[in-house]
C-alpha positions, 0 to 999 in steps of 0.5 A, spaced: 799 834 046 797 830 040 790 827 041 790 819 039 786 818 033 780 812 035 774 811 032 767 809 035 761 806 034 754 805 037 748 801 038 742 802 041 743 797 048 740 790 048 741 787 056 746 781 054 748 776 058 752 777 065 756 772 069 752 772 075 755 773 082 751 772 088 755 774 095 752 770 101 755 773 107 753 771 115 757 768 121 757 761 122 749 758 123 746 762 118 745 757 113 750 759 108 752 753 105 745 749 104 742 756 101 747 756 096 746 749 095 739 751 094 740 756 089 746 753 085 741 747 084 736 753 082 741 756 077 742 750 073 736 748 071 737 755 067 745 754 065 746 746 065 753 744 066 754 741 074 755 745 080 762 745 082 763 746 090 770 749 092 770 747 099 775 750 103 772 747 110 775 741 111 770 736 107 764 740 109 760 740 104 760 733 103 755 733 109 749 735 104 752 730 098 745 725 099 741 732 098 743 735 092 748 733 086 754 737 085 762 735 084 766 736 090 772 741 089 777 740 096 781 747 096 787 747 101 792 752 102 795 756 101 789 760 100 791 766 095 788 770 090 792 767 085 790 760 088 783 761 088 783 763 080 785 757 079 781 753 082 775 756 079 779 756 071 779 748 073 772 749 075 769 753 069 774 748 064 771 741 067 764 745 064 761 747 072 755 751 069 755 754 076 761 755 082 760 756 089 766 757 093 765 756 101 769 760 103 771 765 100 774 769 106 780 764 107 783 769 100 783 775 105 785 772 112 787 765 111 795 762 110 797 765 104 792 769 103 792 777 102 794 778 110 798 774 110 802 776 103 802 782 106 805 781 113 810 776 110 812 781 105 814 787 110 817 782 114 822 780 107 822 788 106 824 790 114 825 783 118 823 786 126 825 793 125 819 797 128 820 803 124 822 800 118 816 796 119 811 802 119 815 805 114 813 798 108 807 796 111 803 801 106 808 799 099 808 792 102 799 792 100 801 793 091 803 785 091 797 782 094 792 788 092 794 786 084 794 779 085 786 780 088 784 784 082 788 779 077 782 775 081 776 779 080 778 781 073 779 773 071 772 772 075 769 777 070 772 773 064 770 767 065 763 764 062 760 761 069 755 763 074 759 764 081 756 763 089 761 766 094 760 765 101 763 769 106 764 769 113 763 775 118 764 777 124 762 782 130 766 788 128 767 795 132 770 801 129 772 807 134 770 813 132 770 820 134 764 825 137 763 831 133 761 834 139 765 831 144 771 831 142 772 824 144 773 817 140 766 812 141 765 805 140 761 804 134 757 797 132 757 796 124 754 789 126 756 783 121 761 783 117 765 779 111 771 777 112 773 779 106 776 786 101 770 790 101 772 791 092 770 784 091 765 784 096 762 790 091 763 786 085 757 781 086 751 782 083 747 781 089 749 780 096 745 777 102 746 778 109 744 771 113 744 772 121 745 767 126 739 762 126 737 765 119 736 758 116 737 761 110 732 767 110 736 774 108 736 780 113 735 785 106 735 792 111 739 790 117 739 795 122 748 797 123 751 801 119 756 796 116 751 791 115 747 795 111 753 797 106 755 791 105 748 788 103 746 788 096 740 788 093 739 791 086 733 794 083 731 788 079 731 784 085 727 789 089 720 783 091 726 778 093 726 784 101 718 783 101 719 775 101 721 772 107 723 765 106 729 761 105 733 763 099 732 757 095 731 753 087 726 758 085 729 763 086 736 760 083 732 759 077 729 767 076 736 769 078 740 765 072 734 767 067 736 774 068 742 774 068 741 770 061 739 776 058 731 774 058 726 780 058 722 778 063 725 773 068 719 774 074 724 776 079 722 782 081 714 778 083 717 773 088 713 776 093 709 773 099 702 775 095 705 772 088 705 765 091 706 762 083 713 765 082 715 764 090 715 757 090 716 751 085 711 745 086 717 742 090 718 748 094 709 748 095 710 741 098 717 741 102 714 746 106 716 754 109 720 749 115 723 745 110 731 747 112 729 747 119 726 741 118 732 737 117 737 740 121 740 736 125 740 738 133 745 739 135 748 743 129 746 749 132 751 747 137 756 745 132 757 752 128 757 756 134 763 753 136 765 753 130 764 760 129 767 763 135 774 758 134 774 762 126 773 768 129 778 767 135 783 772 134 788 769 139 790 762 139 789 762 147 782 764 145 782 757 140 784 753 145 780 755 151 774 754 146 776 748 144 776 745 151 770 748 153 767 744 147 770 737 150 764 734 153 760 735 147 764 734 142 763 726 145 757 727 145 757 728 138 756 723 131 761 720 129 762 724 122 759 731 126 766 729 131 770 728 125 768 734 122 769 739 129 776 735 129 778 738 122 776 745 125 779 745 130 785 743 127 785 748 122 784 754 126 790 752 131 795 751 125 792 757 122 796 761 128 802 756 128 802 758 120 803 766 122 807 765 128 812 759 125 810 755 131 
């Protein structure tokens, strides 16, 4: 065989500039949507450029609009991979200098999504034959698999710094005892609802729990959580810092992505007050996302969290009726916004079913 004729060259490494892409990870009541908020501020001080908010939960974002100044991008579906790039091709090309994508799980499970190619392409393929069915399912993932790394690849080229919120939810897995023989169930905690090879491309990915207000769990205790969380070594001081993500920390992030030789990101540390907090962090106080949640916010995501991880339509509407008296109670923007949720995920299942 003839080997090809090529010729290489080489250069002593230099840390150049990356894009960076941050991964926030958590059920509903974590706090994912302020801390990207949060950070994304942070990150443009350093890269300039506007924020640029594709908003995937029905005008979500829109509650945070008199707190921060972004640009606000409604995304609806369908939410496939191709649909998402070019959401963020439009964002990047109107000069963003960060993205943030809330939520990016609709690409895996939403209409239109990579579940949902893939089910209508092996219905296409074997209409309700069961064994033909079996026999495509497996082909039937080559189409919506490339159009995800046509993403991730497009993501990668584009000049811009991105946060992507992923939902989780409580995920078991069978496995088998060594010793017995026998399947156990086995709890891998909080998971993102998303393919794990885009989860992996992020530069660093948090775990926020339920109630976290926006503090991450770097070393959760289950086994999945734990594979999921990324913290890499350049930003091992961020564990030993037990406060909210926030500006500052956006700030030290995009400094380190920008190629800077020493960005202080690794001295954000409780004993290094200095590079923990900004002068309006100082002042705003370690309660300060606690502080402006509003009462019955917690309520509110927790019934939005149980009908989006809700995977039978009855279980979307029993919580929706057991959610009835409260919901009266509610202001009347928090109603609208408990309405379009309720809305959606009852079409998400009219979406599959047809019906």
């Amino acid at each position: 065989m003839k080997m090809p004729q090529r010729k290489f060259e080489v250069n002593t490494a230099r840390r150049e500039r990356v894009p960076l892409l941050v991964g926030l990870t958590g059920p509903s009541g974590g706090g994912k949507t302020y801390s990207a908020l949060r950070l994304a501020t942070g990150i443009q001080q350093v890269t300039g450029g506007d924020i640029y908010f594709v908003d995937t939960e029905s005008r979500r974002a829109l509650h945070y609009a008199d707190r921060f100044d972004f640009k606000h991008v409604p995304f609806e579906a369908p939410f496939g991979s191709l649909d998402y790039l070019v959401a963020l091709q439009y964002c990047v090309g109107q000069g963003a200098g960060v993205v943030i994508v809330d939520s990016m799980s609709h690409e895996h499970e939403g209409p239109g999504g990579m579940v949902d190619l893939q089910e209508q392409i092996v219905q296409r393929m074997a209409g309700d034959d069961y064994a033909k069915r079996e026999r495509v399912k497996m082909l039937a993932w080559a189409e919506p698999k490339a159009k995800r790394r046509q993403l991730i690849n497009g993501i990668l080229q584009l000049n811009c710094n991105f946060i992507f919120c992923f939902r989780a939810k409580n995920v078991s897995k069978p496995v088998k005892n060594p010793q017995t023989g026998k399947n156990e169930v086995q709890q891998m905690g909080y998971m993102p609802i998303a393919g794990e090879e885009f989860v992996f491309e992020q530069t660093l990915n948090a775990l926020l729990l339920p109630g976290a207000g926006g503090v991450p769990t770097w070393f959760p205790d289950e086994k999945g959580e734990r594979t999921m969380v990324k913290l890499p070594e350049q930003f091992k001081g961020l564990s030993q810092r037990q406060r909210p993500l926030d500006e500052n920390v956006g700030k030290h992030l995009a400094m380190w992505a920008r190629g800077d030789a020493d960005t202080g990101v690794d001295t954000l540390t409780p004993d290094n007050p200095t590079a923990a907090e900004g002068p309006a962090d100082a002042d705003r106080g370690e309660d300060h996302v606690e502080d402006e949640t509003p009462a019955w916010r917690p309520a509110v995501d927790a019934h939005l969290g149980r009908i989006a991880g809700a995977e039978l339509l009855a279980d979307v509407k029993a919580a929706i009726d057991q959610f009835a008296a409260s919901k009266e109670a509610l202001p009347d923007d928090a109603q609208t916004e408990v309405g379009d949720a309720e809305h959606n995920a009852l079409m998400r299942f009219s979406a599959v079913t047809g019906g």
